[in-house]
C-alpha positions, 0 to 999 in steps of 0.5 A: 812541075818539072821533073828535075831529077831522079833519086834512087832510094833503097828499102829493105822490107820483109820481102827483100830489098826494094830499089826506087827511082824517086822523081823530084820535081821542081817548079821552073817559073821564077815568079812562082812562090814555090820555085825551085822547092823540091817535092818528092812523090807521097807514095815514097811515105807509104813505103817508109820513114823519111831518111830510114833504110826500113820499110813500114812493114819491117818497123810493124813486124818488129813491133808485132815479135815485141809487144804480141809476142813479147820477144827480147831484142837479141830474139827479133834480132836472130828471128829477123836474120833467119828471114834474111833481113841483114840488121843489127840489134842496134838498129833492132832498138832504133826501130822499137822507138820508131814504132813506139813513136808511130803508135804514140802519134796515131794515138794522139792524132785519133783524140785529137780527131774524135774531139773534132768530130764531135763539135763538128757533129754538135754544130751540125745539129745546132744548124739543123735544128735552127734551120728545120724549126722542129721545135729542138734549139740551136745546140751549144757547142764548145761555146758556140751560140749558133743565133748570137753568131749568126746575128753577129754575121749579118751585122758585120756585113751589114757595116761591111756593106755601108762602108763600100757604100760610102767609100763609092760616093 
């Protein structure tokens, strides 16, 4: 990919002002299914929400003044100011709702990968056990039937295996 241009970005974090060169690449090749399309550098991410002027560490430490040490958003607001950090109490609220967005989402995305991690484990001990013949039977997880599938599998290949047989003659 191209470098395509550069787009300078400002962050304002607990240490100050941060100026970055974002380089945006593009795909040049017109048969390419992605030509054209912008991509812009992960570590951008790590920094900051898109189309946000704070930094993540900003966001964390507002969140930390409101809900660890209970402070109202005038109070963060003039503690924020005495740090130097040039904000409004708008923006103060505006940031109290992403970082409440963010814990929100990092909640969900903790169920949702705990609950997978759990038929991933079930599945795994219903291949091992069939496989080692220790005596243990194949697991049921979330309604998988590892034999049944299994069957199910060599079947279908089985069919898949005559029908290019026949289509040969």
């Amino acid at each position: 990919m191209w470098n395509e241009y550069n787009n300078p970005r400002h962050i304002r974090t607990l240490n100050g002002v941060v100026e970055l060169q974002l380089k945006i690449r593009r795909c040049q090749n017109k048969s390419c299914m992605r030509y054209k399309k912008a991509y812009r550098p992960e570590q951008e991410g790590s920094l900051a929400l898109p189309q946000n002027e704070f930094g993540l560490d900003v966001i964390a430490y507002i969140g930390a003044l409101r809900y660890q040490e209970h402070r109202s958003v005038p109070q963060i607001h003039t503690h924020l100011e005495l740090k130097g950090i040039c904000i409004s109490q708008r923006t103060v609220t505006h940031l109290i709702d992403r970082y409440d967005e963010l814990l929100s989402f990092e909640r969900s995305v903790t169920n949702e990968t705990q609950e997978m991690v759990t038929i991933i484990e079930d599945y795994c001990s219903a291949v091992r056990s069939s496989i080692t013949n220790d005596g243990h039977p194949p697991l049921e997880a979330s309604g998988l039937k590892l034999q049944e599938n299994l069957t199910l599998i060599e079947q279908s290949l089985d069919r898949m295996e005559k029908k290019v047989f026949y289509h040969r003659l």
